[in-house]
N, C-alpha and C positions, 0 to 999 in steps of 0.2 A: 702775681705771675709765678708759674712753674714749671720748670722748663730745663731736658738737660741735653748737652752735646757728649756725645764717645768723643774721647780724644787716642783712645786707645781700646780696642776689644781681642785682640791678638792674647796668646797664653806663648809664654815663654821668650823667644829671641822675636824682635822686631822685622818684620817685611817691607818690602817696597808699597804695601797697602794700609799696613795695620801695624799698629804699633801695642806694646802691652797694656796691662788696665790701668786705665786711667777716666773719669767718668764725671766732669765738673757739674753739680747740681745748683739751680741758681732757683730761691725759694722767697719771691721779695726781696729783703735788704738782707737776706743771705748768702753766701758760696759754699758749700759742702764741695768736696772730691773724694771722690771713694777711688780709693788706690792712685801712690803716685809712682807708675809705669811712665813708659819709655814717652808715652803719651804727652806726659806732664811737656815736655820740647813744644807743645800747641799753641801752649801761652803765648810763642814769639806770633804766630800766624794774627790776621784781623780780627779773626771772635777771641780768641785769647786775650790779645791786647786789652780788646772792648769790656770784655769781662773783668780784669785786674781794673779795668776804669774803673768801674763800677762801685767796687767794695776794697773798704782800707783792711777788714780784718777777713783770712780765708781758714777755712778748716777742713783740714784732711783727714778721713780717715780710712783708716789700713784693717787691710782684712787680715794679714799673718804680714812676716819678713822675708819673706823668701824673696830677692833681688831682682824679681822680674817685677816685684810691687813696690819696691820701694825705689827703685832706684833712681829716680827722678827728682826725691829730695835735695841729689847734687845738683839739679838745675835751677833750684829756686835763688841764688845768687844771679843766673840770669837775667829772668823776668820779674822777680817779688821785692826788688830792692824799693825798703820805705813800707814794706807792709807787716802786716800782723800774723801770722800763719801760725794756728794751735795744729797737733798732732796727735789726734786722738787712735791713738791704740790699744790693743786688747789686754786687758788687765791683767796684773803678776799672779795670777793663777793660774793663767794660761800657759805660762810659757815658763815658770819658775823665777823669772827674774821682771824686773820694772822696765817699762817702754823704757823710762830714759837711760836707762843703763845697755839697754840692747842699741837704741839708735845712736847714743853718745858715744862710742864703741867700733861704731861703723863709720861713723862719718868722723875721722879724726884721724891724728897722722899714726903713720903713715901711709893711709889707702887714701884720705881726704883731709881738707882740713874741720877745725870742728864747728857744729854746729853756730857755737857762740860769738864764731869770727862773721858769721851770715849776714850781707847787710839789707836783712829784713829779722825783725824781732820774732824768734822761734822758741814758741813754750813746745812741753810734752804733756800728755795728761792721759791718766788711765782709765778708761772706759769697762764698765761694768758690762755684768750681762744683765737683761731684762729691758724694761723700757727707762725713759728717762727725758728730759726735755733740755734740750742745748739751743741757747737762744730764742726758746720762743716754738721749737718744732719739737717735735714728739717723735724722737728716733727709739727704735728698738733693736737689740744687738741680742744675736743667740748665735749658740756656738756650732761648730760644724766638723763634722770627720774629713780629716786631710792626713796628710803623710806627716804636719806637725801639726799646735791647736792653728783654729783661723774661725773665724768668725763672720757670718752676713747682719747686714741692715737693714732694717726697715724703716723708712721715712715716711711717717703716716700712714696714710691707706693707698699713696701712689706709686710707690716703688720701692722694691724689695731687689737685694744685688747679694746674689751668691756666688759667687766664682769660689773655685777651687774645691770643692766638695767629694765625696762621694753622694751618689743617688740618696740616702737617707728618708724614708717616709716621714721624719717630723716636719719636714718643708710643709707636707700638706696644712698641716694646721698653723705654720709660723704665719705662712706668706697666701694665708686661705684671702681671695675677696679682694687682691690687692689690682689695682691698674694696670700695671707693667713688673712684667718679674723678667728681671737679665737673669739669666743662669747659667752654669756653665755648661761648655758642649763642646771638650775637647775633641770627642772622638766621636765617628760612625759605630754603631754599632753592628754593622757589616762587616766591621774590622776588626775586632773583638770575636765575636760569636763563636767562630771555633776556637777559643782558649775555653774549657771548659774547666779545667785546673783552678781553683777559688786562690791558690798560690801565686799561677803564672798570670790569671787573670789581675789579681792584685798588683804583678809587678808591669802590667801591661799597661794600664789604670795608671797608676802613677797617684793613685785618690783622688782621682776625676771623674767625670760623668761623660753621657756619651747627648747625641741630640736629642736621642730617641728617651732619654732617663728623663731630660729637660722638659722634652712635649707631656711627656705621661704625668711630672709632678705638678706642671701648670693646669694641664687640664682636671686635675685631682682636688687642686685648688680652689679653682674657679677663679683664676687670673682673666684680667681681661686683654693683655696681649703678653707674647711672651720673646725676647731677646736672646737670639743666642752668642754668648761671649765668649772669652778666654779660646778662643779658637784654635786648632790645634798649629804651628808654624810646618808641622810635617806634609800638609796639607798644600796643596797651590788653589789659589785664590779662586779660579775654576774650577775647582770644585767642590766649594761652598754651598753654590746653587741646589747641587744634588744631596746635601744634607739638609739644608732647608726642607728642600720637598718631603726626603723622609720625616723631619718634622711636623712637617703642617698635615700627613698624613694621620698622626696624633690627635695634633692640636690645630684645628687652622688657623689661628688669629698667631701664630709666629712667623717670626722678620728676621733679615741678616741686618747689625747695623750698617750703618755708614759712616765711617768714620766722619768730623764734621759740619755734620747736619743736626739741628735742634727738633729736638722731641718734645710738642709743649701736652703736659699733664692736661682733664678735665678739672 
């Protein structure tokens, strides 16, 4: 079985629809989560529940720290009490310093308390770039242009999760031939086009993509459906619809998620 729920596809502050990235992946006798956003609060809902049933040991991992991704860390005293929760994030190359010295840092007094007081057993461990096999799956991890490093994944040949990016042509060939690629799609680029300024466009950007960036690297690809996430919150939820369309005008086999609802792999 493989099969995953949005719990979160929203970019930045949380809405009345959509909550940040958050994206639990459930592969067999496995749990992967890519990003824990605002999302991660899902756990408490029935397929949350159902899912923590499921699996003693969960792994997350994180595409950068920027607080719209991680911050859901603090809710696993919530939900994860009794479990195993590894944290896999991007390796001290990336960011000059070790995951656990940046997460042990954040979460400790006095913004939180720390990690180690968690009553679910939380390791950290640092994640290379290249491929590699965690449990039994064959993830691959390549790195990606953002306002700091951040990193996408790829989980076999079913799904490839890039949020936070700029447009970069290496997508073509990382995430070539994959099932489902989420990507991000903070912005119309209707909304963009007249900053012709590569300055003001960059501070407009924010090192995001737009839907239209998204459609064009999927289809470049040869994805076979494409996800638009990290959604912008400046946005209202009506009007989603009309960037979609711009997308699918691209690409047609692109979707808005739902927050949710399960997506099961071929």
């Amino acid at each position: 079985m493989k099969r995953m729920v949005l719990f979160g596809s929203g970019g930045w502050v949380p809405s009345q629809f959509r909550d940040t990235m958050c994206i639990p992946v459930e592969i067999g006798a496995n749990l992967f989560i890519l990003d824990a956003g605002t999302g991660m609060r899902r756990f408490k809902s029935r397929i949350g529940s159902a899912l923590l049933g499921r699996h003693d040991t969960i792994s997350i991992f994180l595409s950068h720290y920027h607080l719209d991704h991680i911050i859901g860390i603090s809710y696993l005293p919530l939900n994860f009490t009794g479990k195993r929760v590894i944290i896999y994030a991007p390796e001290p190359g990336a960011n000059g310093r070790k995951p656990e010295e940046i997460l042990t840092r954040l979460f400790d007094a006095p913004v939180f308390f720390p990690l180690s007081g968690f009553p679910c057993k939380v390791e950290i461990r640092a994640i290379r770039e290249g491929e590699q096999e965690i449990d039994g799956v064959r993830v691959t991890v390549h790195p990606q242009s953002h306002t700091v490093p951040s990193v996408a994944y790829r989980i076999e040949d079913f799904l490839y999760y890039a949020t936070d990016r700029r447009p970069t042509p290496d997508l073509v060939q990382y995430a070539a031939g994959v099932e489902y690629l989420l990507h991000d799609a903070s912005f119309d680029e209707r909304r963009v086009a007249s900053v012709t300024d590569p300055e003001a466009r960059e501070k407009a950007m924010w090192g995001h993509s737009t839907a239209q960036d998204a459609a064009r690297l999927a289809r470049d690809a040869g994805a076979g459906h494409l996800g638009l996430i990290h959604l912008s919150p400046s946005m209202k939820e009506t009007e989603y619809p009309a960037l979609l369309e711009k997308a699918r005008e691209i690409f047609p086999a692109t979707f808005l998620p739902k927050e949710g609802r399960w997506i099961r792999f071929e």
